[in-house]
FISELO-835545 format. One record per atom (N, C-alpha, C): residue number from 0; x, y, z; atom name. Coordinates in Angstrom, 1 decimal, padded with zeros to 4 digits. Example, Ala and Ser with C-alpha at 12.3 -4.5 7.8 and 13.67 -1.06 7.14 Angstrom:
REM FISELO-835545
+-----+--------+--------+--------+------+
!   n !      u !      v !      w ! atom !
+-----+--------+--------+--------+------+
!   0 !  013.2 ! -005.7 !  007.8 !    N !
!   0 !  012.3 ! -004.5 !  007.8 !   CA !
!   0 !  013.2 ! -003.3 !  007.8 !    C !
!   1 !  012.8 ! -002.2 !  007.1 !    N !
!   1 !  013.7 ! -001.1 !  007.1 !   CA !
!   1 !  012.9 !  000.0 !  007.9 !    C !
+-----+--------+--------+--------+------+
REM end
This chain:
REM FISELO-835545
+-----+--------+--------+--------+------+
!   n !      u !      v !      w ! atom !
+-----+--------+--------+--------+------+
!   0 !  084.7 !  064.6 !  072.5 !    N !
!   0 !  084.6 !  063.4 !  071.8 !   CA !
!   0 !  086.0 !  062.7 !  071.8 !    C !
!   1 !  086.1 !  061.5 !  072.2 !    N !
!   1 !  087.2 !  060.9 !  072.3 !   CA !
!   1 !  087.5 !  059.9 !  070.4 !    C !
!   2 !  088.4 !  059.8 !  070.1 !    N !
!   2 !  088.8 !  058.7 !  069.2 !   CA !
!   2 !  089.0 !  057.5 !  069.9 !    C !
!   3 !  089.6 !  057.2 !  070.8 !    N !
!   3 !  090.3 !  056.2 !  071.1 !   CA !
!   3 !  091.5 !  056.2 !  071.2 !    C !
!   4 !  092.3 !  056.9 !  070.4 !    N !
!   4 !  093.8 !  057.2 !  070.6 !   CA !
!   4 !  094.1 !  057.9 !  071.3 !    C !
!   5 !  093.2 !  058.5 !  072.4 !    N !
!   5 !  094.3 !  059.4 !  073.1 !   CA !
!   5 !  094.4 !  060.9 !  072.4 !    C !
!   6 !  093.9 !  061.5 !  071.6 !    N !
!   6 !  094.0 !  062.7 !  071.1 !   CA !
!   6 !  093.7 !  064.1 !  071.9 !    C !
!   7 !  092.3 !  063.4 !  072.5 !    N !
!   7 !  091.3 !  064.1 !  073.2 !   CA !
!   7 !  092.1 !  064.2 !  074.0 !    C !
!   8 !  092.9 !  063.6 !  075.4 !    N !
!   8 !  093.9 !  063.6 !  076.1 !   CA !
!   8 !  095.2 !  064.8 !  075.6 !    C !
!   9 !  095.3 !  064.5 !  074.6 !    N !
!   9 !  097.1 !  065.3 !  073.9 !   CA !
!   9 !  096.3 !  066.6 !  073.6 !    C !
!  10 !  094.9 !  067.0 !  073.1 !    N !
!  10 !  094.7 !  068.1 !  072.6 !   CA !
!  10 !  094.6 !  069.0 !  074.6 !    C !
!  11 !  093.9 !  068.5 !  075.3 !    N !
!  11 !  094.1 !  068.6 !  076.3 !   CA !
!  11 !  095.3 !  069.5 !  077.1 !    C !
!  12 !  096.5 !  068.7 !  076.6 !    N !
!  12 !  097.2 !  069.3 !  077.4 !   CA !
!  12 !  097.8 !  070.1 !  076.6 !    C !
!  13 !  097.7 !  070.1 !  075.3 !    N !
!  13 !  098.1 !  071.4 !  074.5 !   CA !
!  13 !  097.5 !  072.8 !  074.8 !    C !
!  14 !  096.3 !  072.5 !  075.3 !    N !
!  14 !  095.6 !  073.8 !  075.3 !   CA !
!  14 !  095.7 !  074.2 !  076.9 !    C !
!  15 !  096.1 !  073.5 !  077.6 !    N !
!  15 !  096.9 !  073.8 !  079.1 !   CA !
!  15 !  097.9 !  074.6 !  079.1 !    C !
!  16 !  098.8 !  073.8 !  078.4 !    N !
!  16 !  100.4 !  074.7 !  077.7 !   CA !
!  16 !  100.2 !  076.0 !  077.5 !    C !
!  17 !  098.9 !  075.9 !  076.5 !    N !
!  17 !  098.6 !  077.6 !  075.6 !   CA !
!  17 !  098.5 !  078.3 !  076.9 !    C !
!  18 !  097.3 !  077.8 !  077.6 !    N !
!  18 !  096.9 !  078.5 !  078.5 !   CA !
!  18 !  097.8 !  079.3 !  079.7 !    C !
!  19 !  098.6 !  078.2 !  080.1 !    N !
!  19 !  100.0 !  078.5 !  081.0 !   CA !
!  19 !  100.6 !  079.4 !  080.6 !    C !
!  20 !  101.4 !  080.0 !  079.1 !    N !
!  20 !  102.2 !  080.5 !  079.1 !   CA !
!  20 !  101.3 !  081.6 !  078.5 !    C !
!  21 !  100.2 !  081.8 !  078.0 !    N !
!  21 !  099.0 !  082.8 !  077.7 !   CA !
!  21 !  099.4 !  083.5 !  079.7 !    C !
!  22 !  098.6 !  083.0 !  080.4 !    N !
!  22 !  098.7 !  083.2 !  082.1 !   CA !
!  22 !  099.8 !  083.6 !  082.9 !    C !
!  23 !  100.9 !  083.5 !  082.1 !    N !
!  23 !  102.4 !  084.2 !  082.6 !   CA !
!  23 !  102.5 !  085.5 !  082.1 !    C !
!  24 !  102.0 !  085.2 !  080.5 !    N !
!  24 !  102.0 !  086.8 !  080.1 !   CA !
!  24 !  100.9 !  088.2 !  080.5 !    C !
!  25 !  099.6 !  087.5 !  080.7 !    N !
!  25 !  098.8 !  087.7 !  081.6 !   CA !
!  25 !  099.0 !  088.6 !  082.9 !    C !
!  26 !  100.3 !  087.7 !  083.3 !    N !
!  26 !  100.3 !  087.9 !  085.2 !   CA !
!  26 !  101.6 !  089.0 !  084.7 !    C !
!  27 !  102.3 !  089.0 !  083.7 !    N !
!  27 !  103.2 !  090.5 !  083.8 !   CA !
!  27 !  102.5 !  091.6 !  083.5 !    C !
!  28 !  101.5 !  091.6 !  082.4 !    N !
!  28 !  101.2 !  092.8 !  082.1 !   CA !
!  28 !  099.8 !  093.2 !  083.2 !    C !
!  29 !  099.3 !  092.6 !  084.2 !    N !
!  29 !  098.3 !  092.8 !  085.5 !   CA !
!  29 !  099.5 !  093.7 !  086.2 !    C !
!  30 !  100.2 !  092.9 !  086.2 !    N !
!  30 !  101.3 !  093.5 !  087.5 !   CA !
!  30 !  101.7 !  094.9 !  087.0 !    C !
!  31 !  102.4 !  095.2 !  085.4 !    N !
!  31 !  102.6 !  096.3 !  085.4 !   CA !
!  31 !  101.4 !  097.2 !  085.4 !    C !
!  32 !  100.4 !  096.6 !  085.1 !    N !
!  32 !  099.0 !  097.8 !  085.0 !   CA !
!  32 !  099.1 !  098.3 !  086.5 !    C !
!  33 !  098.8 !  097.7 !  087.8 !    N !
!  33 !  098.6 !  097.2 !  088.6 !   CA !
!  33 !  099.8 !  098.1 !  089.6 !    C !
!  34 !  101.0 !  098.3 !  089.0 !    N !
!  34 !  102.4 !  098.5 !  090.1 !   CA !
!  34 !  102.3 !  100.1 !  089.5 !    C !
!  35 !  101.5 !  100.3 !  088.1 !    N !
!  35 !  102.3 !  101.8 !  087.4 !   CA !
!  35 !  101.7 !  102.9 !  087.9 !    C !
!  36 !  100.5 !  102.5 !  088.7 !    N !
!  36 !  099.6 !  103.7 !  089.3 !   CA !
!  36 !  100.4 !  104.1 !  090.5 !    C !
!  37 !  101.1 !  102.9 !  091.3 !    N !
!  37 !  101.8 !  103.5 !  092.5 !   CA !
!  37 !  103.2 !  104.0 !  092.0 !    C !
!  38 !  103.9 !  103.7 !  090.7 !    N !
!  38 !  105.0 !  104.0 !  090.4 !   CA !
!  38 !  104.7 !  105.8 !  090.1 !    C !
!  39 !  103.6 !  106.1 !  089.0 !    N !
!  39 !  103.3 !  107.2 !  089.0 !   CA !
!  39 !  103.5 !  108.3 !  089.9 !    C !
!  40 !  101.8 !  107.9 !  090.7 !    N !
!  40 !  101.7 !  108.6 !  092.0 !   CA !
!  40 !  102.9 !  108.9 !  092.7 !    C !
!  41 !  103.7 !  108.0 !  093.2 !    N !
!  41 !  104.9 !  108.0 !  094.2 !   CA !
!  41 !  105.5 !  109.4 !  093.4 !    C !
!  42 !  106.3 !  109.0 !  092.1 !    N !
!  42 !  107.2 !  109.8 !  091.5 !   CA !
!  42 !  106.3 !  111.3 !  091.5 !    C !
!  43 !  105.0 !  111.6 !  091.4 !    N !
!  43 !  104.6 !  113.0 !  091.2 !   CA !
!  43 !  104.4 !  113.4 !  092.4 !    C !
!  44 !  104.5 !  112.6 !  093.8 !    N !
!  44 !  104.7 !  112.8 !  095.0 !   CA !
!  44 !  105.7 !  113.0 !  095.4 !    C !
!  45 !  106.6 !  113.0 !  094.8 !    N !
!  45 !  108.5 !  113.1 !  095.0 !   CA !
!  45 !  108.3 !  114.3 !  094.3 !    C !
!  46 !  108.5 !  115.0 !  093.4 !    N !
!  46 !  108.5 !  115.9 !  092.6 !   CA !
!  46 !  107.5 !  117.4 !  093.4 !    C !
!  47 !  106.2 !  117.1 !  094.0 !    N !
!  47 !  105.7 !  117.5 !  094.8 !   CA !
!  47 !  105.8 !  117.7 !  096.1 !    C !
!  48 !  106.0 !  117.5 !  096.5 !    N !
!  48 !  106.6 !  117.1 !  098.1 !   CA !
!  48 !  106.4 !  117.7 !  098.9 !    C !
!  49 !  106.6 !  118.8 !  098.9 !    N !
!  49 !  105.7 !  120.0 !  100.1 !   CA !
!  49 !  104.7 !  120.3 !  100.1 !    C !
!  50 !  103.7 !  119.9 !  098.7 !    N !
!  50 !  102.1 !  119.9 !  098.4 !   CA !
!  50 !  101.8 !  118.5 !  099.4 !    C !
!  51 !  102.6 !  117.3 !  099.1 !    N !
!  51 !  101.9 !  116.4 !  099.7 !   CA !
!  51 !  102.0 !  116.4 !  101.2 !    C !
!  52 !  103.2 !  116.7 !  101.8 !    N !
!  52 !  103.3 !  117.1 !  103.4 !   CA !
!  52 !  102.0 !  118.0 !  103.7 !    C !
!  53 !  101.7 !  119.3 !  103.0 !    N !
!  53 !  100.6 !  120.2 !  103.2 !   CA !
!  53 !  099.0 !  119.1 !  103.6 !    C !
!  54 !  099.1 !  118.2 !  102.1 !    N !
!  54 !  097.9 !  118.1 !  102.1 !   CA !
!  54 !  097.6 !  117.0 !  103.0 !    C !
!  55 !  098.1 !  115.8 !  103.4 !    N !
!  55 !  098.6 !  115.3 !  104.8 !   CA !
!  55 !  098.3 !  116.0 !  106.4 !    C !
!  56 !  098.9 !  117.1 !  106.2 !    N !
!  56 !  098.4 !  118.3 !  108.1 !   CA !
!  56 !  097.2 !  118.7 !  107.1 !    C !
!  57 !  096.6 !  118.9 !  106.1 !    N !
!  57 !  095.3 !  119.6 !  106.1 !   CA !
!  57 !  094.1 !  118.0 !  106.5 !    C !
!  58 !  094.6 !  117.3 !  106.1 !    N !
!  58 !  094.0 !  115.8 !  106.6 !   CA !
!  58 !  093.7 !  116.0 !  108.5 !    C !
!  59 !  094.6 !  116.4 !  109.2 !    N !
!  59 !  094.8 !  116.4 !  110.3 !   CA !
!  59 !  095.6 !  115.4 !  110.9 !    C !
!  60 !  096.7 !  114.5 !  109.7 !    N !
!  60 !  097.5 !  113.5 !  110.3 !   CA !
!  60 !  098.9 !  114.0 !  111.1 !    C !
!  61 !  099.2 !  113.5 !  112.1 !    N !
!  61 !  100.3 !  114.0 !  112.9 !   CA !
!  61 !  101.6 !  113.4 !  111.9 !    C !
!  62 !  103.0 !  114.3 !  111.8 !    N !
!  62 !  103.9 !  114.0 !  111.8 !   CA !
!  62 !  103.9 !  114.1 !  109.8 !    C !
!  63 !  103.4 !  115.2 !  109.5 !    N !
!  63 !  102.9 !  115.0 !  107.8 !   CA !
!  63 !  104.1 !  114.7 !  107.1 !    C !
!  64 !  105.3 !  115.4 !  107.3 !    N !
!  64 !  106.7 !  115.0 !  106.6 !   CA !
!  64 !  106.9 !  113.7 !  106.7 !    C !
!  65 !  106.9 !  113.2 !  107.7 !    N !
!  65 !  107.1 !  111.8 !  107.7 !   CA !
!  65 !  105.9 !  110.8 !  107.0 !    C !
!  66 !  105.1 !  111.0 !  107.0 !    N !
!  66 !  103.8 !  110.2 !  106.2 !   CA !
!  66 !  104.8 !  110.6 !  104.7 !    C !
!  67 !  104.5 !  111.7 !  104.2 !    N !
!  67 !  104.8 !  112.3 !  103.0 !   CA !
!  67 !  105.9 !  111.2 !  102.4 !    C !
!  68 !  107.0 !  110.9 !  103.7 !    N !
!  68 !  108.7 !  110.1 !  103.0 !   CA !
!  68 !  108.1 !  109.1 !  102.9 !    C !
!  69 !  107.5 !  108.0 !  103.8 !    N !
!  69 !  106.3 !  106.8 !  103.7 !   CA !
!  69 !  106.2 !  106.4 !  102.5 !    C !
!  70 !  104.8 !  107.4 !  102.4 !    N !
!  70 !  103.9 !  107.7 !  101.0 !   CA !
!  70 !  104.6 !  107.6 !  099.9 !    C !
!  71 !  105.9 !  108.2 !  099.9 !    N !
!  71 !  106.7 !  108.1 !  098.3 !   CA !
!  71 !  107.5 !  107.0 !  098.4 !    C !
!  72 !  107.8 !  106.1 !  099.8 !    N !
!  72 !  109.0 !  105.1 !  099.9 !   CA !
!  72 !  107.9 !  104.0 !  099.3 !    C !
!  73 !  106.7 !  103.7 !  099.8 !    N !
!  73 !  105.7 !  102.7 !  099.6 !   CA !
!  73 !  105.5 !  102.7 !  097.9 !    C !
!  74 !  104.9 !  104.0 !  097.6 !    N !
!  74 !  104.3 !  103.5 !  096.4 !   CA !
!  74 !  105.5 !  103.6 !  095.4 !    C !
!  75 !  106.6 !  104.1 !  095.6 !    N !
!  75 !  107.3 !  103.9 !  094.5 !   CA !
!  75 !  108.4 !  102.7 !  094.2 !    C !
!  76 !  108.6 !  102.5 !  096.1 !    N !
!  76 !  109.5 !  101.4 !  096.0 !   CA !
!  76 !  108.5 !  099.7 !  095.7 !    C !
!  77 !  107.6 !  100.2 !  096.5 !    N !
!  77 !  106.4 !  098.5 !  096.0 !   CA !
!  77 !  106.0 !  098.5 !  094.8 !    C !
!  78 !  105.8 !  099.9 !  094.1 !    N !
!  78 !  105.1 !  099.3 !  092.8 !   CA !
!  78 !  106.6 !  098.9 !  092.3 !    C !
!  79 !  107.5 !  099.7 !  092.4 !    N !
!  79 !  108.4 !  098.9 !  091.3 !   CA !
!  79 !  108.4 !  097.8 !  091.4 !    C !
!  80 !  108.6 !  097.3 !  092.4 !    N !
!  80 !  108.9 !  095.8 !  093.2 !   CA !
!  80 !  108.2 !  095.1 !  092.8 !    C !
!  81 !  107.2 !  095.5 !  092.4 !    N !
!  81 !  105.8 !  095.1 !  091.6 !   CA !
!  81 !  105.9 !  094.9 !  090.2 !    C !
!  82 !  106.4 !  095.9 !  089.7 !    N !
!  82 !  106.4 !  095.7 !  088.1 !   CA !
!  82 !  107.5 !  094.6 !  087.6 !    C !
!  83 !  108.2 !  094.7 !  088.1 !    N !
!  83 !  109.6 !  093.6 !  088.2 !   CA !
!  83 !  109.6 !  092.9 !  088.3 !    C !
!  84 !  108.8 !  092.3 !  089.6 !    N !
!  84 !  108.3 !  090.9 !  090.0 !   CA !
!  84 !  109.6 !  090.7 !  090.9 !    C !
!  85 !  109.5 !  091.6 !  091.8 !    N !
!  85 !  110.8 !  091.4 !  092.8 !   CA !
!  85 !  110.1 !  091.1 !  093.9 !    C !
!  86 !  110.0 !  090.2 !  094.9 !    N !
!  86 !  109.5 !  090.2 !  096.1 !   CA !
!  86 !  107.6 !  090.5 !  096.2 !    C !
!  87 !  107.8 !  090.3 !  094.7 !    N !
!  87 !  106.1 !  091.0 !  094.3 !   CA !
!  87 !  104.7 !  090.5 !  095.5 !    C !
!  88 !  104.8 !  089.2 !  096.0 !    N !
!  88 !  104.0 !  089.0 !  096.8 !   CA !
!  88 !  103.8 !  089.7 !  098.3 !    C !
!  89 !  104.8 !  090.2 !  098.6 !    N !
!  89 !  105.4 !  091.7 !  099.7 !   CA !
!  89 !  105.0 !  092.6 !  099.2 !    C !
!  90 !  105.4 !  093.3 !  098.1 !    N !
!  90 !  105.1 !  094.5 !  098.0 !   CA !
!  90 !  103.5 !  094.4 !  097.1 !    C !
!  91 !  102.7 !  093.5 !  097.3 !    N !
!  91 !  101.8 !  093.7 !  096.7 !   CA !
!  91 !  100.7 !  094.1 !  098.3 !    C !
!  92 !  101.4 !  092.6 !  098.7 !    N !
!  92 !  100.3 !  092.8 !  100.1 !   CA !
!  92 !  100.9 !  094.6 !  101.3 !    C !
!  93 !  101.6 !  094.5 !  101.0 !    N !
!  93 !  102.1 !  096.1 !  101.6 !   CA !
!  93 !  101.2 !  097.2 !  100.9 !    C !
!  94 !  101.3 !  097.1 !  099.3 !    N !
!  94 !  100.5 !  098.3 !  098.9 !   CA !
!  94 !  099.0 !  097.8 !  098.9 !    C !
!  95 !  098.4 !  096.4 !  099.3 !    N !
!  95 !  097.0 !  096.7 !  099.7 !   CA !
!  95 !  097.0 !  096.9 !  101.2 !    C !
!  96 !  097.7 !  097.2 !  102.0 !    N !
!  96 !  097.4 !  097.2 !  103.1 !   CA !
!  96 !  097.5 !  099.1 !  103.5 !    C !
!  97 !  098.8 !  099.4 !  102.4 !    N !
!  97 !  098.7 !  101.5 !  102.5 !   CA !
!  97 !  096.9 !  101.7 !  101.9 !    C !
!  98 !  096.6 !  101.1 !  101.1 !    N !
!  98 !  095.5 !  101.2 !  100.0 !   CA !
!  98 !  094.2 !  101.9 !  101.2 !    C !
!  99 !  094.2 !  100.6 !  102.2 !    N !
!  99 !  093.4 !  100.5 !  103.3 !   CA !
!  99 !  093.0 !  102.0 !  103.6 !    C !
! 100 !  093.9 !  102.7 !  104.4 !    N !
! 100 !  094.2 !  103.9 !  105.3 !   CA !
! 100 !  094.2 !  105.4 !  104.3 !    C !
! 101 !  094.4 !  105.3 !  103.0 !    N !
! 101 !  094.2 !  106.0 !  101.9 !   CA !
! 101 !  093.0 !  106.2 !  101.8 !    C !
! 102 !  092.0 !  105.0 !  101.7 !    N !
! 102 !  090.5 !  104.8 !  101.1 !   CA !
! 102 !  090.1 !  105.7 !  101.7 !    C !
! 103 !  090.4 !  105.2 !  103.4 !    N !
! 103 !  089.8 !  105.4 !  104.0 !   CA !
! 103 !  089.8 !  107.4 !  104.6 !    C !
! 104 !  090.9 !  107.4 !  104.8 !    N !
! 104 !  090.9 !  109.1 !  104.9 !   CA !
! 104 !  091.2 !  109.9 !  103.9 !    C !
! 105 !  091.3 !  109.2 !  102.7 !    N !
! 105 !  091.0 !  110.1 !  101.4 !   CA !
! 105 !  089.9 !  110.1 !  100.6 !    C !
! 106 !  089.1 !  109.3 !  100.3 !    N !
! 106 !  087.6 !  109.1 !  099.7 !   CA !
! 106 !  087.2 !  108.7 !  100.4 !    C !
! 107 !  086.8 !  109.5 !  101.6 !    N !
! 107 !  085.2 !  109.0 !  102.7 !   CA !
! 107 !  084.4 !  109.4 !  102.4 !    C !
! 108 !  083.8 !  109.0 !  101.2 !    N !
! 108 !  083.0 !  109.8 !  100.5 !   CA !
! 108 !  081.9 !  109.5 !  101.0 !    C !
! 109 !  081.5 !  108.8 !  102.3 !    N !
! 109 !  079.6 !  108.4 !  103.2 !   CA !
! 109 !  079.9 !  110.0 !  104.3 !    C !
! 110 !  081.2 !  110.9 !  104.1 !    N !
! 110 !  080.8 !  112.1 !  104.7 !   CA !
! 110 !  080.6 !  113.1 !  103.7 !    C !
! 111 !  080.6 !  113.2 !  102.4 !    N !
! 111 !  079.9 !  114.2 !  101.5 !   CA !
! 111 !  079.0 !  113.8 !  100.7 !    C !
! 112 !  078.7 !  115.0 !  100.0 !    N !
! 112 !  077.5 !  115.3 !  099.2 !   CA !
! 112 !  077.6 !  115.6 !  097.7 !    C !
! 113 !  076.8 !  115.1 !  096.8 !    N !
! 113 !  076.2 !  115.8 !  095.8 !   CA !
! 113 !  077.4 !  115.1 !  094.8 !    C !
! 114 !  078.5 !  115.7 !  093.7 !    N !
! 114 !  079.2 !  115.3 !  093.0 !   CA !
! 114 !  080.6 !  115.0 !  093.9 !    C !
! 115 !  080.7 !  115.4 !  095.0 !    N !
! 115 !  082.0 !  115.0 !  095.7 !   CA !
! 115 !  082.1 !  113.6 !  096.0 !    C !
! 116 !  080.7 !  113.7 !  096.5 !    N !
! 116 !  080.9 !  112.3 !  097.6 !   CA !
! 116 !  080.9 !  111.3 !  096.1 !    C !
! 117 !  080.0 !  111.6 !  094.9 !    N !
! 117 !  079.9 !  110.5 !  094.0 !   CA !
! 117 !  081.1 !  110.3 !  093.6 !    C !
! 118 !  082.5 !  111.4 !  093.0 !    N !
! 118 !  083.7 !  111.2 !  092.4 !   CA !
! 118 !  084.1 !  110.7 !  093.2 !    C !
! 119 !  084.1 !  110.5 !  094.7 !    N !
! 119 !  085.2 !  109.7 !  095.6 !   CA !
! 119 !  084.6 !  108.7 !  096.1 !    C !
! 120 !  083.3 !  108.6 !  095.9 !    N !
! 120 !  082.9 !  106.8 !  095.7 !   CA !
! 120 !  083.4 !  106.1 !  095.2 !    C !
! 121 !  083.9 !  106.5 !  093.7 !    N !
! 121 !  084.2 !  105.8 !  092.2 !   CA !
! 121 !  085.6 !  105.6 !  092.8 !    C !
! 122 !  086.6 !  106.8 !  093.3 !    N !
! 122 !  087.8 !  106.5 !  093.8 !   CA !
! 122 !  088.0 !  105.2 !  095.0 !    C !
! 123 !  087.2 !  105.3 !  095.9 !    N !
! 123 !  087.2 !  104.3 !  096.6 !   CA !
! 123 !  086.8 !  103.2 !  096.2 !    C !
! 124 !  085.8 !  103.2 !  095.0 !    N !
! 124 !  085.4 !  101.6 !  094.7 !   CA !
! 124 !  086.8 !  101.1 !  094.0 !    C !
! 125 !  087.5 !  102.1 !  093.0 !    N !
! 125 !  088.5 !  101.9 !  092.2 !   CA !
! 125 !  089.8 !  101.4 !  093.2 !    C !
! 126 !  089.9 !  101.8 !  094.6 !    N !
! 126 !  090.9 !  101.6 !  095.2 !   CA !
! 126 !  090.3 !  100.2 !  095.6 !    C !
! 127 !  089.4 !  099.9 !  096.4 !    N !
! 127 !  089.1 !  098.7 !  096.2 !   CA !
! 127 !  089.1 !  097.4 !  095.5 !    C !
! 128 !  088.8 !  097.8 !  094.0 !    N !
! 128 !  089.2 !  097.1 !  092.9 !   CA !
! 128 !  090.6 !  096.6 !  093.2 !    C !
! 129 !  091.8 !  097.7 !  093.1 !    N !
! 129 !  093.1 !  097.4 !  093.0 !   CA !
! 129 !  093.3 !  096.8 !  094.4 !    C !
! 130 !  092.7 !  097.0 !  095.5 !    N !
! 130 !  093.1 !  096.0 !  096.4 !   CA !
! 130 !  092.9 !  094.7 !  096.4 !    C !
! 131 !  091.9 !  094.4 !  095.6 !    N !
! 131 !  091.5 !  092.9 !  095.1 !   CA !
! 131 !  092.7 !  092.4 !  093.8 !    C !
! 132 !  093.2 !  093.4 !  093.1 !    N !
! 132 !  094.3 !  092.9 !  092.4 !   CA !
! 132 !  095.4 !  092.5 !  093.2 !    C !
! 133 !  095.7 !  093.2 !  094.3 !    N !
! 133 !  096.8 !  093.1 !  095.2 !   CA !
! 133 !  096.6 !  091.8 !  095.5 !    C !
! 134 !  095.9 !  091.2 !  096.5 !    N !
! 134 !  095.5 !  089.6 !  097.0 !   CA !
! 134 !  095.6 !  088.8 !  096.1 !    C !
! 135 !  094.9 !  089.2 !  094.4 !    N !
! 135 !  096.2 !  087.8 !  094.2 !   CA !
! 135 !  097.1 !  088.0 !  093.5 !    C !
! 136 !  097.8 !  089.0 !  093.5 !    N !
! 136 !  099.2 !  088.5 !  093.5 !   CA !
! 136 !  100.2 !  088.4 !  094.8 !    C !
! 137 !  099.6 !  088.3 !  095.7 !    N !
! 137 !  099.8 !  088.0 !  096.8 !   CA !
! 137 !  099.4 !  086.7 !  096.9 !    C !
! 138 !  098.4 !  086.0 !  096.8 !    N !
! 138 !  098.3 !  084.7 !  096.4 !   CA !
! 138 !  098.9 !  083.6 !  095.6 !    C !
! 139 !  098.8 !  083.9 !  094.7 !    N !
! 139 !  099.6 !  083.5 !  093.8 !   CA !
! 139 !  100.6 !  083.9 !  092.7 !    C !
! 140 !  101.3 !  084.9 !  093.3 !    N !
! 140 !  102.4 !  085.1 !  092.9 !   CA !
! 140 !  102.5 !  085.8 !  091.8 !    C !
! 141 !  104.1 !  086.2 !  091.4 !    N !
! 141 !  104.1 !  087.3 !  090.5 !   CA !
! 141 !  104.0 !  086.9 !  088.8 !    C !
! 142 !  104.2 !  085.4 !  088.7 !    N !
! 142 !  104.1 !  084.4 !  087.6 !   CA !
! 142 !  105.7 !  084.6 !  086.8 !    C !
! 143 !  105.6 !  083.6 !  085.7 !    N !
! 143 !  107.1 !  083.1 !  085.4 !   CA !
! 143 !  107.9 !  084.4 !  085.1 !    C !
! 144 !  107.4 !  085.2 !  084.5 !    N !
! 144 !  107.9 !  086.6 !  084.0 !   CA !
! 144 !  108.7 !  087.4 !  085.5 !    C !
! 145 !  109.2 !  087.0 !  085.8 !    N !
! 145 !  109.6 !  088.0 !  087.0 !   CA !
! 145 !  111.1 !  087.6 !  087.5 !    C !
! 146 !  111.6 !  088.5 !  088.1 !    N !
! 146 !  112.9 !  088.7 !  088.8 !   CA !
! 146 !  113.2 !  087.7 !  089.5 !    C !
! 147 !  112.0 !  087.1 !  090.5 !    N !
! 147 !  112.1 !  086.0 !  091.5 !   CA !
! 147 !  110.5 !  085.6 !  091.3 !    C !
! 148 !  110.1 !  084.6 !  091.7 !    N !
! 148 !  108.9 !  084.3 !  091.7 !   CA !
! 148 !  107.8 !  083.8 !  093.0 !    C !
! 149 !  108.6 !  085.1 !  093.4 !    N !
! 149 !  107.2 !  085.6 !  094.7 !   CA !
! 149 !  107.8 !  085.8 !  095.9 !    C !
+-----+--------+--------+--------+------+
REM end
């Protein structure tokens, strides 16, 4: 409903304003949700390290130490990169792109049965999910809250 004055107009962009800086705060705390699973993982992968080289050659991937250094440089250095909002549109599209090759030879869950294949369906739908968080902040960026902005 307009008055005539212009209100309808001014309320308008007041509630844009809200919205904008509501959507900045938004876009930090997506990102830290978002960066702290790889910040995690990475760090109990550093801490582990000769479990994760193991469980890598029991995969049957060549060269498992080296995946292993990878695996802890990616998720610990992108998520941070992530949480910070440092180069965040990089290290977002980087950790959906490790996400990929994880899914895939860690929850193949169309080759098992019974409660396995179901728990690593949920992991792969879940890694999925997070790879759809990845693209947009890869899209559109890390928002104002950040070190650099994209």
């Amino acid at each position: 409903m307009t008055t005539g004055n212009g209100s309808t107009e001014r309320l308008d962009q007041l509630a844009g304003e809200a919205m904008k800086n509501q959507s900045d705060a938004l876009a930090l705390v997506g990102r830290i949700l978002l960066g702290s699973i790889f910040v995690l993982s990475g760090f109990q992968k550093l801490m582990g390290f000769s479990g994760v080289a193991a469980g890598i050659a029991g995969k049957g991937l060549p060269m498992p130490e080296v995946l292993a250094v990878l695996t802890v440089i990616i998720e610990l250095g992108a998520g941070l990169l992530l949480v910070v909002g440092w180069k965040a549109r990089w290290a977002a599209f980087l950790l959906f792109l490790f996400v990929i090759p994880v899914s895939l030879v860690y929850h193949n869950f169309w080759t098992m049965e019974g409660a396995q294949a179901a728990m690593n369906k949920i992991q792969f739908l879940k890694n999925v999910s997070i790879m759809g968080g990845m693209l947009v902040v890869t899209a559109f960026g890390p928002g104002r809250y950040s070190v650099d902005k994209g």
